[in-house]
N, C-alpha and C positions, 0 to 999 in steps of 0.2 A: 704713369703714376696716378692722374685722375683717375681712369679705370678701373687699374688694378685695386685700388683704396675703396673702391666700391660695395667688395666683395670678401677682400681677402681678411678682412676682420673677422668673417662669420667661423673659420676654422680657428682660431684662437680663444673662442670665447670660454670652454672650458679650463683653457690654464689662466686667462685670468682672473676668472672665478674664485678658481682656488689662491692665484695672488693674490687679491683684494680681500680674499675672505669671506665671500656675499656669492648668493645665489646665478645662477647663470641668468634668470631674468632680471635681475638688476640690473644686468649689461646691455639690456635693450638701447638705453640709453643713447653707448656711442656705438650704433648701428646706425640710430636714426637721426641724430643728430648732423649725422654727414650729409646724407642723403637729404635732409630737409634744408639745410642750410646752402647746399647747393643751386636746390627747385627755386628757393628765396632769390637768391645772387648772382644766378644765371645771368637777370637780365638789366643787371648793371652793365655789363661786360661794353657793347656795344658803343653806350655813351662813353664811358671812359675812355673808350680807346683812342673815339674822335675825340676826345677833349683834354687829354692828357699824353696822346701818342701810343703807339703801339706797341715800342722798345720801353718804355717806360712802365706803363702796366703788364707786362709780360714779365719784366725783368722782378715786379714788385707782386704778382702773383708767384712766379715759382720761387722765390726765398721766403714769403710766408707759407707757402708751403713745406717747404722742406724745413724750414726754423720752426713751426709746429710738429712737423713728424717728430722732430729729434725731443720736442716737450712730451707728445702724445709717449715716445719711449721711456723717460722718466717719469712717468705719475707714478704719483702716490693713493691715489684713490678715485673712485668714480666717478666724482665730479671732476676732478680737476682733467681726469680723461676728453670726460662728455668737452667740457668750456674748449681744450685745446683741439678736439676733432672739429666743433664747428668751427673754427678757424680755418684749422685744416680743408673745409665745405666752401667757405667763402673764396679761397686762394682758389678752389678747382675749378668754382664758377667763374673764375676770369681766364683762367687757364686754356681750356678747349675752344672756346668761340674766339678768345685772340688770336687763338694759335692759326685757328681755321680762315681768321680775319686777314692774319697775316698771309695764308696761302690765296686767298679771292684778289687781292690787291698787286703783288707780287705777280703774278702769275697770268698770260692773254689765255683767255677761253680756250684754245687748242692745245695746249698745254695743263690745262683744271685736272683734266682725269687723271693723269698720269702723278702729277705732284699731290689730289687729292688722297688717292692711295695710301701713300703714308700716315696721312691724318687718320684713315680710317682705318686700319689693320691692328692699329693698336685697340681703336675703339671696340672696334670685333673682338679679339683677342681674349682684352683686360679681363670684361666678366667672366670669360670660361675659364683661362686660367687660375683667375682670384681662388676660388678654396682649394687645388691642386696645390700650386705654389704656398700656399699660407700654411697648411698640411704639412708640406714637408720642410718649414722654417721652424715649424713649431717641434716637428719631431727631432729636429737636428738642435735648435737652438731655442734661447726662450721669448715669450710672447711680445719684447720690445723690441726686437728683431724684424718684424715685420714694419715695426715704421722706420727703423733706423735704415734700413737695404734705402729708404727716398732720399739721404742726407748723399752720397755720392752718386747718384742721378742727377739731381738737383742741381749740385756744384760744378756737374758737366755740362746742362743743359743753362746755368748761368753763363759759362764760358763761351758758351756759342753765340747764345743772345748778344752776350758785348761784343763778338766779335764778326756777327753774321748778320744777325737782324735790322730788318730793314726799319726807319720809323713815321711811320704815316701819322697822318693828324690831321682832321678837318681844318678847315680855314672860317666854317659857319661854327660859332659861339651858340649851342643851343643851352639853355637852362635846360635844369635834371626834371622829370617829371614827376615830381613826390607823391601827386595823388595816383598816378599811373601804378608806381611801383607800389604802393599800399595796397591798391586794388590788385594787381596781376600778379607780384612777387608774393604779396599775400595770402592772395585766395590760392597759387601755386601750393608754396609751401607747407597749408591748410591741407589739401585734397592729397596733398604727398602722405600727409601725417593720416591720417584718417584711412588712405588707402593701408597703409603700414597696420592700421588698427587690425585692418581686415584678416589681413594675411597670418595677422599674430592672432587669432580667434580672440579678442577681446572679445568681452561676457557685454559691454553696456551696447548694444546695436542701436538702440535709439539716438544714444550720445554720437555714434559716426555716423548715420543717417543727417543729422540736425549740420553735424562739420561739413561734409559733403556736400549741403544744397548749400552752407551759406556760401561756402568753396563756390562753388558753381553761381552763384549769383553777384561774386565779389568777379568772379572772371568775366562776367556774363556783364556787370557793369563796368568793366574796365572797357568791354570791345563797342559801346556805347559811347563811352566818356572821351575815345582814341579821334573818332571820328568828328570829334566840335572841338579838341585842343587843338593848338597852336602848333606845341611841338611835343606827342606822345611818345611816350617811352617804345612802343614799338607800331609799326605802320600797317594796317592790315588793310591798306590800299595794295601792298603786294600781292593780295588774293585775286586781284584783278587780272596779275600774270598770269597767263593758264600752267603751264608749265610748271611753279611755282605749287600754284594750287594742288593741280594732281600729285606732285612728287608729297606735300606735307601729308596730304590726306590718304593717297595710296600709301606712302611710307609708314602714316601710325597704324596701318592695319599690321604692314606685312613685319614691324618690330613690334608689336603687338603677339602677335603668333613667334613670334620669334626671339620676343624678349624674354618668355620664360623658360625656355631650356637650360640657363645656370640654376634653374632653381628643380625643376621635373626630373633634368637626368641625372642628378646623383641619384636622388629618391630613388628611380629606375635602376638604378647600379648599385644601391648598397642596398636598399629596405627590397626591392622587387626580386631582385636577382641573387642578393644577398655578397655580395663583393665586397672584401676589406676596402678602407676608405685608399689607399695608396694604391688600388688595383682601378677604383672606381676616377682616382683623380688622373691616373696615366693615361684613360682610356678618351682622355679632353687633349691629349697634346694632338690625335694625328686631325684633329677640328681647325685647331691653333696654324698646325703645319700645313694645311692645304689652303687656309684663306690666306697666308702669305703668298703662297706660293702665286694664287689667282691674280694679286696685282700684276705679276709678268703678261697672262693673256685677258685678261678683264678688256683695255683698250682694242685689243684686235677682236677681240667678240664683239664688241660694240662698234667699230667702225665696219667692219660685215652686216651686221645684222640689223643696227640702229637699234633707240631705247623704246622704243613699240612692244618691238617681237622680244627682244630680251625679256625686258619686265615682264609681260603675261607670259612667258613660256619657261620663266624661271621660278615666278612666284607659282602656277600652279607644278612645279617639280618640285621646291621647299615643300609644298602641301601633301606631294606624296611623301616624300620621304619621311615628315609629321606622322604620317598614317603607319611608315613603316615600322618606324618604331610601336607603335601599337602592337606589332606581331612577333616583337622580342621577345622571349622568354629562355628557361632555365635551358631547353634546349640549342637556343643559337649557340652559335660558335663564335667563340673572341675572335676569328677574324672573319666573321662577317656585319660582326659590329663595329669592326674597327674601319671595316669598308665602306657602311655607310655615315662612317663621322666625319672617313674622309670626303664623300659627296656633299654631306649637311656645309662642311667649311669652304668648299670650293662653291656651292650656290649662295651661303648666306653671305659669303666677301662678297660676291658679284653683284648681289641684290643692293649691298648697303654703297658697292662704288657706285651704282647707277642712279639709285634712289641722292644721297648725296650729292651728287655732282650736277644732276639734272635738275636739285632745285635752280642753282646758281644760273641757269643755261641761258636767261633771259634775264636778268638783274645788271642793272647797270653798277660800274665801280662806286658811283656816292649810294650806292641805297645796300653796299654791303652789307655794311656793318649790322643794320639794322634784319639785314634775310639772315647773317651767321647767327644773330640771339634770338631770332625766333625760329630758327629749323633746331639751335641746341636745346629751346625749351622745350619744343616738341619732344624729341630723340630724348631729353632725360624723364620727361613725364610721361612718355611712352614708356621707357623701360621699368620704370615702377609700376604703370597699368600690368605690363606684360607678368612681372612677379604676379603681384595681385591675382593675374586671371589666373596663372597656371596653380597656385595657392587656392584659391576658390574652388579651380574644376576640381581637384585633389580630395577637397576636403566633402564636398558635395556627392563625389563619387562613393565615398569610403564611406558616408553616411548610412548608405546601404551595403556595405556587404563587416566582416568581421575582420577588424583590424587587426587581430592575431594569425590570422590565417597567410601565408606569405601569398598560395595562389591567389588567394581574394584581393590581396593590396596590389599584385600586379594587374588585375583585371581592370581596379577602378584607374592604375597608374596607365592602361592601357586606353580607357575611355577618354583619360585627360588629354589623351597625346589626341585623338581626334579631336576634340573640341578645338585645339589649338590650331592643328591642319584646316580644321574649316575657316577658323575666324583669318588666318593667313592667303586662302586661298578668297577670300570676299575682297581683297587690295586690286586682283585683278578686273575688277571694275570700275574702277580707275585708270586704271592704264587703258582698256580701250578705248578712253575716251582720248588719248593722246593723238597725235598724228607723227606718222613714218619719220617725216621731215625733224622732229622735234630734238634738239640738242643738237642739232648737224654739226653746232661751230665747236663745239665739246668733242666728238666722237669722232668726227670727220663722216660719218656716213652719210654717203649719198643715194 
């Protein structure tokens, strides 16, 4: 549901246009509203969990979630959308790092990969499917349809939690760090919004230059402020783990490069290639069906091979297949694009079990909590960096050539797709710096 709610607004946006009566960019609104208010609330997640329990804020995330979606289904108008979507942003950010909170705790190191899986496939999944699936809600039924499909998810995944979840809860009483979350949830949600400016070609560029650095220097004094508090909102004493380290920092390249394919390849499938939108959103399921499929061999790759050789010999293979797409055109044949979406979904699952899993690899059980809110902050301020870049390369490319021209928009949609392969393929300098050994109690590889 976090996922999917990501994305799958953006194929809606023309019927509720026409509902509301207002302009499609009116509707920027609850786009970004979700998306920001997540960046924001992300990193409550952590404390709350120790200090409230994990069945308890789990249980009290997904019913505000889903008691919003079923509001965000009845609006009457654009605000009253926007107020109920960020709601809807706050429930998600407790949503995914408890959820994952609950798998680190639960779960001994030899067993992480295997149960991580789960957590991640959806993660994978949600944004490629999001404007397929929304697409074809809207063309069957109408635009409050989309948040009401979360009202019996929801009710399900209530049921479980009462009857399944476990409830952890520190035993240490730490006080909330209010200046922390000012400074980092702030300057987060700031740099979320400002990137969003980007990608929407906003005219005032000085005004998002100006949000940007204060972004960056509200973060930049959070990670100052972390190190002489008592008890900060997150610990970036974990950078001291290597392991830890490499995986945050090789991971924001390679979802970096890899974040922006929900946004590049429709482009490439409708505007490049010229594909109806139902031809362009099917051709995301056989992506969807192979990273499933990968959690079955994902652990036995990884106990062969260990997380060394995997991560450098996967990330530079994502990097080609970036390039490959560069050499699509009106001539490929649908299935040989269909063949390599099945390769894109079977390398990008693999990449995000290993990168995932191998942060945890050296994290003791009390310093969970604190690795799951900051590897989710990372992973969702990646994936808006990743929009952004593939939005920038796009728009940068097309500067030079003639936007009417279909060959010419494929050419620059073709330069984007390298820019993207490079900046994917720059992660694996990171991972050499790992060693053979690393994750062994995760992977089993010896």
């Amino acid at each position: 549901m976090d996922q999917l709610d990501s994305t799958i607004v953006n194929s809606a946006i023309p019927a509720m246009s026409l509902s509301f009566g207002v302009a499609p960019l009116s509707l920027k609104s609850v786009m970004t509203s979700y998306i920001i208010s997540l960046a924001v609330f992300i990193t409550l997640s952590g404390w709350m969990a120790d200090r409230f329990g994990t069945r308890r804020i789990f249980t009290f995330a997904v019913t505000g979630f889903t008691v919003s979606s079923f509001l965000c289904g009845m609006s009457t108008s654009v605000d009253m959308l926007t107020f109920f979507r960020v709601i809807q942003g706050i429930s998600a950010a407790l949503m995914m790092p408890v959820g994952r909170l609950l798998i680190l705790r639960t779960f001994e190191k030899s067993e992480l990969l295997r149960a991580m899986n789960y957590v991640i496939i959806p993660a994978l999944i949600g944004p490629l499917l999001g404007p397929s699936v929304g697409g074809l809600i809207i063309h069957w039924f109408s635009w409050p349809m989309i948040f009401f499909i979360n009202i019996p998810i929801g009710i399900a995944v209530l049921f479980f939690i009462n009857n399944y979840v476990p409830d952890y809860k520190s035993n240490e009483k730490k006080s909330f760090d209010w200046i922390g979350f000012f400074l980092f949830g702030g300057g987060l949600g700031l740099l979320t919004w400002m990137l969003d400016l980007i990608d929407n070609q906003y005219s005032n560029f000085n005004l998002i230059i100006l949000g940007i650095l204060t972004a960056v220097l509200m973060i930049a004094g959070f990670i100052f402020y972390s190190f002489k508090a008592t008890s900060p909102l997150l610990n970036f004493d974990l950078f001291k783990i290597r392991t830890f380290r490499i995986s945050i920092l090789g991971g924001f390249f390679s979802r970096l490069g890899m974040g922006g394919l929900p946004f590049i390849l429709p482009f490439l499938y409708q505007i490049g290639l010229g594909f109806p939108a139902w031809k362009a959103g099917l051709l995301t399921v056989p992506t969807a069906l192979a990273a499933i499929a990968m959690k079955i061999f994902s652990p036995t790759v990884l106990a062969f091979f260990g997380y060394k050789r995997v991560l450098i010999l996967n990330t530079v293979l994502i990097s080609f297949v970036l390039f490959f797409y560069a050499q699509v055109g009106k001539n490929t044949s649908i299935e040989l694009i269909v063949f390599i979406n099945l390769i894109l979904g079977f390398l990008s699952s693999l990449q995000m079990a290993c990168i995932n899993s191998l942060v945890f690899s050296d994290i003791a059980k009390n310093q969970s909590s604190v690795a799951s809110t900051m590897s989710s902050s990372v992973q969702q301020l990646t994936f808006n960096f990743g929009l952004t870049a593939s939005a920038l390369a796009i728009g940068f490319f097309l500067e030079n050539f003639d936007s009417q021209r279909q060959d010419q928009t494929l050419h620059a949609l073709h330069l984007s797709f390298i820019a993207l392969g490079a900046i994917t393929l720059l992660s694996t300098l990171w991972f050499f710096y790992l060693e053979g050994t690393d994750g062994k109690q995760i992977s089993g590889h010896n």
